[in-house]
C-alpha positions in Angstrom: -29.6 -57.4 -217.4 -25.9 -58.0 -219.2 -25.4 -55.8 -221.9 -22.7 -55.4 -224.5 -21.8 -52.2 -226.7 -19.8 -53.1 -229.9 -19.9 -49.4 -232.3 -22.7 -47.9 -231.2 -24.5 -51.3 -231.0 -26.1 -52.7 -227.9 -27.0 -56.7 -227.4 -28.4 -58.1 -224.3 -28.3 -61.0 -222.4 -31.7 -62.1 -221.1 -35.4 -62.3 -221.9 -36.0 -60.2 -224.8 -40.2 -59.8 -223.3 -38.7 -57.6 -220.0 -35.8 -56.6 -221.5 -37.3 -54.8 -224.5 -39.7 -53.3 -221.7 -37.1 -52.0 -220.0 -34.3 -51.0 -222.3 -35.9 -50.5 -225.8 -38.4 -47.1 -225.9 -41.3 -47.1 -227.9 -41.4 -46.2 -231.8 -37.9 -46.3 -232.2 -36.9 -49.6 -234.3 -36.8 -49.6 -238.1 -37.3 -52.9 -238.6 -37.3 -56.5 -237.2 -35.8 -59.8 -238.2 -36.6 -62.6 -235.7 -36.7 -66.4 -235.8 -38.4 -66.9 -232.2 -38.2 -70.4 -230.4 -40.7 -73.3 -232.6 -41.6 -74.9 -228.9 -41.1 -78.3 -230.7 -38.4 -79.5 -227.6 -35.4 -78.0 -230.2 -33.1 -78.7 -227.6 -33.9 -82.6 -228.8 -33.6 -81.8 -232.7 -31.1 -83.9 -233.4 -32.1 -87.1 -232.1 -35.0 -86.9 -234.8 -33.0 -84.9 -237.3 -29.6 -87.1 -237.4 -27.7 -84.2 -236.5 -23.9 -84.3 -235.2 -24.2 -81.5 -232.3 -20.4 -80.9 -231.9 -19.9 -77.8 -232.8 -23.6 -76.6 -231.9 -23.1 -74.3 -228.8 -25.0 -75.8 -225.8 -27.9 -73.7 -223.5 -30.4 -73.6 -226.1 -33.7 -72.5 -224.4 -36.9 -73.5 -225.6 -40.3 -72.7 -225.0 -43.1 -75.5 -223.7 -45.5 -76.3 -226.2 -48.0 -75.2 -223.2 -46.9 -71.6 -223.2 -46.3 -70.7 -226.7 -49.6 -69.0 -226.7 -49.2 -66.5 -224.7 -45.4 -66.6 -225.0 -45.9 -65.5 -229.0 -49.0 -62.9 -227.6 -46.3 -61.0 -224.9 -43.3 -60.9 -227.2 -45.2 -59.4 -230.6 -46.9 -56.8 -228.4 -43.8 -55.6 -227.5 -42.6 -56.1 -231.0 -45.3 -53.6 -231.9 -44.7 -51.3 -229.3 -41.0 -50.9 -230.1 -41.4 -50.4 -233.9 -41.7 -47.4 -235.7 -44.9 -46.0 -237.1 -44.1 -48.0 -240.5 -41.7 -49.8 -239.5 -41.7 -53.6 -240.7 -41.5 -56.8 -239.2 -40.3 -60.2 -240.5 -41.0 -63.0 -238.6 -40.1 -66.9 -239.2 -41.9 -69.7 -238.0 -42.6 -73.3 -238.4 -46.1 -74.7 -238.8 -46.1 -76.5 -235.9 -47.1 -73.1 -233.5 -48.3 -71.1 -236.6 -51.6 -70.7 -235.7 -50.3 -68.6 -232.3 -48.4 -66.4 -233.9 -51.1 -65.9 -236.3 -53.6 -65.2 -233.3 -51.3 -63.1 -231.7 -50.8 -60.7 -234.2 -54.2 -60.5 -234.9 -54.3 -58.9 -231.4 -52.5 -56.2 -232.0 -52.6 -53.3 -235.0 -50.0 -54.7 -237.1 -50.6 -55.2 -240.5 -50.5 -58.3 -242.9 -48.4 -57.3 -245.7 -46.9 -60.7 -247.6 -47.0 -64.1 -246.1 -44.2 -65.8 -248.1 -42.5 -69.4 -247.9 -39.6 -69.9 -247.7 -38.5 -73.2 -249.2 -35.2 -74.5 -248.5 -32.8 -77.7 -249.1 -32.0 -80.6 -246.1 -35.3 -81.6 -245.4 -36.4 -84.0 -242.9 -36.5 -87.3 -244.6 -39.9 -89.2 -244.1 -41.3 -92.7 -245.5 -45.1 -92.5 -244.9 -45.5 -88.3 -245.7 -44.2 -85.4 -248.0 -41.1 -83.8 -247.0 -41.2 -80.7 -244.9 -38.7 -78.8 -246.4 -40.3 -74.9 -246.0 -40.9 -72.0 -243.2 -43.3 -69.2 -243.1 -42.0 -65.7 -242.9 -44.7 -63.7 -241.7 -44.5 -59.6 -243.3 -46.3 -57.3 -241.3 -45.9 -53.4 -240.8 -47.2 -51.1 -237.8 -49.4 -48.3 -239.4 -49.5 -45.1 -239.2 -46.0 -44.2 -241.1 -44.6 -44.8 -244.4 -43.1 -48.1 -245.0 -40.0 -48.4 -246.6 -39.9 -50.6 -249.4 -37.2 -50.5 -252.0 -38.6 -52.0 -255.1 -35.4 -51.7 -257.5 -33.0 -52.4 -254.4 -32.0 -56.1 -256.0 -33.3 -55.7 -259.5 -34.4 -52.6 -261.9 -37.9 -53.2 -262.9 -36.8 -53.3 -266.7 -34.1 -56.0 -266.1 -35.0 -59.2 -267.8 -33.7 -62.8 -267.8 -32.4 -65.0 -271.0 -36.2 -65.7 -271.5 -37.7 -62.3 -271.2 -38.8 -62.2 -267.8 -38.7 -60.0 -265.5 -36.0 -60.3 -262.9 -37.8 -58.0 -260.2 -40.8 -59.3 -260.6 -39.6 -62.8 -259.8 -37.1 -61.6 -257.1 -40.5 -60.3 -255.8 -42.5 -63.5 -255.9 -43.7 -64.5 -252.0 -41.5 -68.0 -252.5 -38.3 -68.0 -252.0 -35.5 -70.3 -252.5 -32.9 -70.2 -250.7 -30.6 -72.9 -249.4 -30.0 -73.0 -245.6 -25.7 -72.6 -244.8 -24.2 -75.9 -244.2 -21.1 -75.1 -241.9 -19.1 -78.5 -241.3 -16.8 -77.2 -238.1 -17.7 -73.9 -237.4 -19.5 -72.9 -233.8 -23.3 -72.4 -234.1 -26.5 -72.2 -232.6 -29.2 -75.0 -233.2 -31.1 -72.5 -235.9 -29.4 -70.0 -238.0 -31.0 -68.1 -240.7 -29.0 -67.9 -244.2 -27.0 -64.9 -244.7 -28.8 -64.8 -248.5 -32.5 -64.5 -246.5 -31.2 -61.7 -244.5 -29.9 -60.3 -247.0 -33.1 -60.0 -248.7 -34.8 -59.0 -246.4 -32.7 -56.1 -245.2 -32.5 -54.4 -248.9 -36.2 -54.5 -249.1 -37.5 -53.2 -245.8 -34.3 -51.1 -244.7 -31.8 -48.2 -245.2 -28.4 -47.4 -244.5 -28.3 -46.2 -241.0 -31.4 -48.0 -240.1 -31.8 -49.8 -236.5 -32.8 -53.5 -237.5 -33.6 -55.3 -233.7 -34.0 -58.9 -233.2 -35.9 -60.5 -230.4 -34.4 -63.7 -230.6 -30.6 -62.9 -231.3 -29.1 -67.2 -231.6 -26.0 -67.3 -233.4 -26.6 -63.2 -234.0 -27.4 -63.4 -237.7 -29.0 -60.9 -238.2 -26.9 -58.7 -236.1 -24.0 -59.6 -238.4 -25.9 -58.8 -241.7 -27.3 -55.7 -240.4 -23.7 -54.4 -239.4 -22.2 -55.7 -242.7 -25.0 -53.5 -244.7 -24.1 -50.8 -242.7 -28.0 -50.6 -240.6 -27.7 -50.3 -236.6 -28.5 -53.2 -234.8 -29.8 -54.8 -231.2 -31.6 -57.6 -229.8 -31.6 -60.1 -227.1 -30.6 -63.4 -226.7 -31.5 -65.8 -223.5 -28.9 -67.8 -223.4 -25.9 -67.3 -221.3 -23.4 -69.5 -223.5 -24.6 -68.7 -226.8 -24.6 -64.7 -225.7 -20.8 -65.1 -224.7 -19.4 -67.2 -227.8 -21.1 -65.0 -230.4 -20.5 -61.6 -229.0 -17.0 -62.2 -228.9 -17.5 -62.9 -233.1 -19.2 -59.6 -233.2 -16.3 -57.5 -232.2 -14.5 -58.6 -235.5 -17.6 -57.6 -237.9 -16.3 -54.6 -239.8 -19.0 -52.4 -240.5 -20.3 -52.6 -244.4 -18.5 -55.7 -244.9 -21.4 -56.8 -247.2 -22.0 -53.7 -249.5 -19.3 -54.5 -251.8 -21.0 -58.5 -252.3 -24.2 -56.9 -253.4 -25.4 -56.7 -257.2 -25.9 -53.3 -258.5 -29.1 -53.2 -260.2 -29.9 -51.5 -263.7 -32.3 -48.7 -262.5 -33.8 -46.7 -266.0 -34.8 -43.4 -264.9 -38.0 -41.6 -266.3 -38.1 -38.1 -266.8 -41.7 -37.8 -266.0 -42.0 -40.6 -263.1 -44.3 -39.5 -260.2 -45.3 -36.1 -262.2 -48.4 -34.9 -262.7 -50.3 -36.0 -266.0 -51.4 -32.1 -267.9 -54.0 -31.7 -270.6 -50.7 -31.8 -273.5 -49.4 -35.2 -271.7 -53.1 -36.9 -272.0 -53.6 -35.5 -275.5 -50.0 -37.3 -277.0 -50.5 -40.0 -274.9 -54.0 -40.7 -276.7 -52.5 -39.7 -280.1 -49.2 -42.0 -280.0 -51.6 -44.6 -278.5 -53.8 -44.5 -281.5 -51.1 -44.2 -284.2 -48.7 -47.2 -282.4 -52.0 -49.8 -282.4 -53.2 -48.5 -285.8 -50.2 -49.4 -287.0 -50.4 -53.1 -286.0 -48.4 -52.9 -283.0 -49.3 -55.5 -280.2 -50.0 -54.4 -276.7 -46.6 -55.0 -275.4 -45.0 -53.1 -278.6 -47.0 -50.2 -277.7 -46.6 -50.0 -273.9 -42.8 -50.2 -274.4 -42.9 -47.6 -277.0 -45.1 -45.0 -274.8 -42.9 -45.4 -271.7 -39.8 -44.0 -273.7 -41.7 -41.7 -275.4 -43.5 -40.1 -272.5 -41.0 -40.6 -269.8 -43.1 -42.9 -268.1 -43.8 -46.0 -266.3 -45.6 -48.8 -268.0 -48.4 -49.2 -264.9 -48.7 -45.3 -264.7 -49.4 -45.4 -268.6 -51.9 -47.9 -268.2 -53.6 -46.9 -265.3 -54.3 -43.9 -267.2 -55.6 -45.4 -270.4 -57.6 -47.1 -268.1 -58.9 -43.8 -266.5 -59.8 -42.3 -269.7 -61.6 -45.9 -270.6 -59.1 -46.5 -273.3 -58.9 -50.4 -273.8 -56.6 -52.4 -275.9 -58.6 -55.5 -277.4 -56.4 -57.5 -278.9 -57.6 -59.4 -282.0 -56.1 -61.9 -284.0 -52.2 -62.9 -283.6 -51.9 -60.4 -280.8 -52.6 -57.6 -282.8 -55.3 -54.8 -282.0 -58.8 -54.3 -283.7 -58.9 -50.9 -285.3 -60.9 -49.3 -283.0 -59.6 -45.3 -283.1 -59.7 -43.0 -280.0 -60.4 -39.3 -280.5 -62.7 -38.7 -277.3 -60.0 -36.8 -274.9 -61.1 -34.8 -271.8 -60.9 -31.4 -273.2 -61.3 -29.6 -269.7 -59.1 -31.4 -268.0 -55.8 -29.5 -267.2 -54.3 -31.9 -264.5 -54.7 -35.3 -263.2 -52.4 -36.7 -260.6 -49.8 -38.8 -260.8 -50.3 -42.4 -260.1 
């Protein structure tokens, strides 16, 4: 099989099912960002989709509707087989052949982590039906490790928007929206993902250094994204005349090209986060917690007041008021019925951190 080594980096031309056999060993990829062939006869897109093709590089190979069973079965076993023990796997899909990708996962001992949609602009106009305008993005992990998640990699869980919400938490949400790249005169493949969606992805489920594969290379964008945030990257593409026109583009990609596009997120750090909770912790945290609602402080008043007071964060605080059957009942206007706490475990010298 061809093979091309641009800094460090290895891509190759040919089926990713035998290649991966042969040329990728087991438990050694981070994480994996594919968008595999939607066996809906994509090489004949554009007579349904109003597309102009000229710039689209030609040699796209699809997969007959017939076969995409146990096409999606061979590919995700080896998906499984290359990954790490927690390493992650993102993988996007139409709903056309969901339900084998679905069954074919359920074959092997990956694990469902998110299901998310991703809904996007330039839908296919219809007259008699809704608008698709959305793909699946299927978030799985292979146990038996630690997956890597970076929750404050985008946005510090404190940061808020102009209405009080909370920026991570919505960054977080499993719908996304994100526009797909228009690119009026610029060489590409049928399919390419948004740099945005990789993006995403990469910060969440990744690390610098990191070796991000994808099965189904196309116009290599997720090659480019993992090189530009500085991760490792292979994969394979099929296709002879896609493989040569975008591996010439690879040899420009300077490596971290991204890192300087990316937001810096506000990150507050507690003094006490992930310690241990001691007899004197539980004690002032009961004490304050009495005093603050006493006082005619609401719920949110008081959470926010205990987590710069005890270092902490607000669902550690909470699941520990919740241990100790401490509950907040709110009464009128938000504000808590006087309901005074004074029965602390007294033998208790240390509880773990949550």
């Amino acid at each position: 099989m061809r093979c091309e080594e641009i800094g460090g980096n290895i891509y190759f031309n040919g089926d990713c099912i035998a290649g991966a056999r042969e040329y990728v060993p087991s438990n050694s990829v981070d994480l994996i960002i594919t968008d595999p062939p939607y066996g809906i006869n994509g090489d004949q897109l554009h007579k349904h989709y109003n597309r102009n093709e000229e710039f689209v590089v030609e040699g796209y190979v699809e997969v007959p509707a017939s076969e995409y069973g146990e096409f999606s079965l061979n590919w995700i076993k080896e998906a499984e087989r290359i990954l790490k023990p927690g390493g992650s796997i993102y993988i996007v899909s139409g709903y056309t052949n969901l339900y084998h990708i679905l069954h074919a996962l359920r074959q092997t001992k990956l694990e469902e982590i998110n299901h998310i949609i991703w809904k996007y602009n330039f839908g296919v106009y219809t007259s008699r039906k809704y608008v698709s305008s959305h793909y699946h993005i299927l978030f799985y992990q292979k146990p038996g490790g630690e997956r890597t998640f970076n929750l404050e990699s985008r946005f510090g869980v404190k940061e808020k928007d102009s209405t009080d919400g909370s920026l991570n938490y919505q960054d977080r949400e499993d719908v996304w929206i994100i526009n797909r790249e228009y690119k009026p005169g610029q060489v590409k493949n049928k399919n390419e993902l948004p740099t945005e969606l990789l993006i995403k992805m990469m910060q969440y489920s990744s690390n610098e250094g990191d070796l991000v594969c994808d099965l189904f290379l196309g116009g290599f964008s997720t090659a480019k994204v993992a090189v530009g945030l500085n991760r490792r990257a292979t994969g394979f593409e099929i296709s002879p005349s896609m493989f040569d026109t975008k591996i010439e583009e690879m040899r420009s990609i300077e490596p971290g090209f991204l890192l300087s596009t990316l937001r810096c997120p506000e990150i507050e750090e507690l003094a006490n986060q992930g310690k241990s909770w001691t007899t004197e912790d539980i004690n002032t945290l009961v004490l304050r917690f009495n005093q603050l609602t006493e006082s005619g402080k609401t719920k949110k008043e008081t959470i926010e007041l205990l987590e710069k007071e005890l270092g902490r964060g607000r669902w550690s605080i909470e699941k520990m008021l919740k241990k100790l059957g401490i509950q907040f009942n709110g009464g009128k206007r938000g504000r808590p019925k006087k309901k005074p706490i004074t029965n602390v475990l007294k033998d208790q010298t240390l509880l773990p951190s949550e």
